[in-house]
FILUMMAR-296543 format. One line per 8 residues: number of its first residue (from 1); their letters; for each residue z, y, x of C-alpha. Coordinates in Angstrom, 3 decimals. Layout:
<pts>
NUM> a> Z:Y:X | ...
</pts>
This chain:
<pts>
1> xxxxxxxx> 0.000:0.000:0.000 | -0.838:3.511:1.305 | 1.954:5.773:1.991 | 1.709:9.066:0.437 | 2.864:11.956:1.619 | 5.583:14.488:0.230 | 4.328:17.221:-1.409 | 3.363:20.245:1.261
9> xxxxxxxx> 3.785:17.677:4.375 | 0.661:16.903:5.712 | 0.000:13.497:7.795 | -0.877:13.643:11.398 | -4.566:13.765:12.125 | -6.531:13.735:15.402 | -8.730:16.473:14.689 | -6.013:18.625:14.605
17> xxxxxxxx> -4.583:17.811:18.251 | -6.971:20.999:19.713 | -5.442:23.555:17.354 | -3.490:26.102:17.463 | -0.412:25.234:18.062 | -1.709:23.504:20.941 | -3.562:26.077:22.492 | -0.760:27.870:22.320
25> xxxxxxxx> 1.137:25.575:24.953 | -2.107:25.395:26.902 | -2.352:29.377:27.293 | 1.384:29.447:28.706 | 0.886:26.249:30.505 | -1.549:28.151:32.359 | -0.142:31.628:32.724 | 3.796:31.346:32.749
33> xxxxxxxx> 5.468:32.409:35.851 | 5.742:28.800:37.384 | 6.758:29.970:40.771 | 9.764:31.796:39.119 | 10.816:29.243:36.678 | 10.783:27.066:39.130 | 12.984:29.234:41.299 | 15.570:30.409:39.090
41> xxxxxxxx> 16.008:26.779:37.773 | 16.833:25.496:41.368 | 18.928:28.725:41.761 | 21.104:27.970:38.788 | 21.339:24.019:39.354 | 22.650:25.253:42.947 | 24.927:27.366:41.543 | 26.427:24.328:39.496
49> xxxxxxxx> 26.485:22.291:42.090 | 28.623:25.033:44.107 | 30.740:25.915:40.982 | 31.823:21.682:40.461 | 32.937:21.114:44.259 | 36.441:22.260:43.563 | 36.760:20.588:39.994 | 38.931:17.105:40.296
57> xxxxxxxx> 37.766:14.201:38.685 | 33.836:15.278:38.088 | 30.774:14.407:39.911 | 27.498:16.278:39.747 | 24.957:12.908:39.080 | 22.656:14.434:42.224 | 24.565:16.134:44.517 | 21.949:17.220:46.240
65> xxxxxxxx> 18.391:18.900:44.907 | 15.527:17.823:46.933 | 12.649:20.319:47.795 | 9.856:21.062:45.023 | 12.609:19.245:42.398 | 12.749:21.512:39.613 | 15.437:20.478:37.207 | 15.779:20.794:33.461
73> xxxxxxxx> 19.347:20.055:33.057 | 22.240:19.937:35.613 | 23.730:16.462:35.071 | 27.412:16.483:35.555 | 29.838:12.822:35.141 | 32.942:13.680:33.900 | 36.357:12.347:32.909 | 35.871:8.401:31.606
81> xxxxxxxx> 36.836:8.736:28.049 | 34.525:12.066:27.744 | 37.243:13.749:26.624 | 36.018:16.668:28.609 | 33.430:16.902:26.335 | 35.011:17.967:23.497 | 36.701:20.848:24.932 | 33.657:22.099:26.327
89> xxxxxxxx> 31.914:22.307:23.280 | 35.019:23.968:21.397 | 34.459:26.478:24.237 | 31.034:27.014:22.926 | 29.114:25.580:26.056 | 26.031:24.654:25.477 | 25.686:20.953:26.500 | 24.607:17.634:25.552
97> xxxxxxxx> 25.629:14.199:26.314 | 23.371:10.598:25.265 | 26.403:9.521:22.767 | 24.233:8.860:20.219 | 21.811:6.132:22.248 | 21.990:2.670:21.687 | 24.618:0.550:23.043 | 23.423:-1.785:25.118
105> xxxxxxxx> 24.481:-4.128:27.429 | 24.262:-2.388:30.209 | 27.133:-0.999:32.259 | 25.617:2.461:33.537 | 23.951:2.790:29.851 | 27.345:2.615:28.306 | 29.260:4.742:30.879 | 26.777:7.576:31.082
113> xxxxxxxx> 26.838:7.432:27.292 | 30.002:9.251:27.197 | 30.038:10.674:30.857 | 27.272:12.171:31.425 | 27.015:15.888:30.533 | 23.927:17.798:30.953 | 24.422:21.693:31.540 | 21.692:24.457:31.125
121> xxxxxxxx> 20.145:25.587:34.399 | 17.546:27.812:31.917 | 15.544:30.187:34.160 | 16.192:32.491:31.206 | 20.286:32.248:31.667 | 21.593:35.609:33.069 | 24.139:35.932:35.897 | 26.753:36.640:33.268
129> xxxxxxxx> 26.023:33.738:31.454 | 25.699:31.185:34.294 | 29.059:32.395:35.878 | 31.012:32.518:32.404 | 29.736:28.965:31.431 | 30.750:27.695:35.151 | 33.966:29.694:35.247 | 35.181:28.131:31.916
137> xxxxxxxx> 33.784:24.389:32.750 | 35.783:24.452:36.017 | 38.969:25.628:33.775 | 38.430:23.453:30.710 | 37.764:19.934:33.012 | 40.147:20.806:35.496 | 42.643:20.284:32.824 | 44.062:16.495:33.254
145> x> 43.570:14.615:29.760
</pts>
């Protein structure tokens, strides 16, 4: 039987991949500031990385950024019951975790589940914003649970 579509919802068509909403993301594929984004993303992963050294108990997931690496998030493993976590977001950092993957049988899976924090390192974050977020994650997880 043929599934029909709610009213206004339209089903996904080929013929539609090379419109506009697409060329959009082409054009600022092709003229966004790469070389910038690029640096200001390493520049604020660094900073995190700096800002975690004196935080017990946490453990940035790549402690070291590689040349040409630009990152999207800054991955950060924290206390074991995530705990963390929750007073982070209270704080009104904006993070995300994986808690809502699959459970699975593996190990790493299931402890970065609940571990693993990923902070912005947005080229777009300003100095403010970077050092308030990093000030109040080393206060909030430097707090024994």
């Amino acid at each position: 039987r043929k599934r029909v579509p709610e009213p206004g919802l339209k089903e996904f068509s080929p013929e539609l991949a090379t419109t506009a909403a697409l060329r959009s993301s082409r054009w600022l594929g092709v003229h966004a500031a790469h070389a910038r984004v690029a640096e200001r993303r390493r520049a604020h992963y660094l900073q995190w990385l700096e800002g975690m050294r004196p935080v017990p108990g946490v453990r940035p997931l790549f402690p070291h950024l590689p040349e040409g690496v630009v990152p999207y998030a800054f991955p950060l493993l924290i206390d074991a019951a995530g705990m963390g976590f929750h007073r982070l977001k209270m704080a009104g950092i904006p993070l995300w975790r994986w808690e809502d993957m699959a459970v699975t049988d593996c190990a790493i899976s299931r402890d970065y589940r609940i571990r693993l924090l990923q902070l912005p390192c947005h080229q777009e974050l300003s100095a403010e914003e970077l050092g308030w977020m990093i000030s109040t994650v080393q206060t909030l997880l430097a707090v024994p649970d």
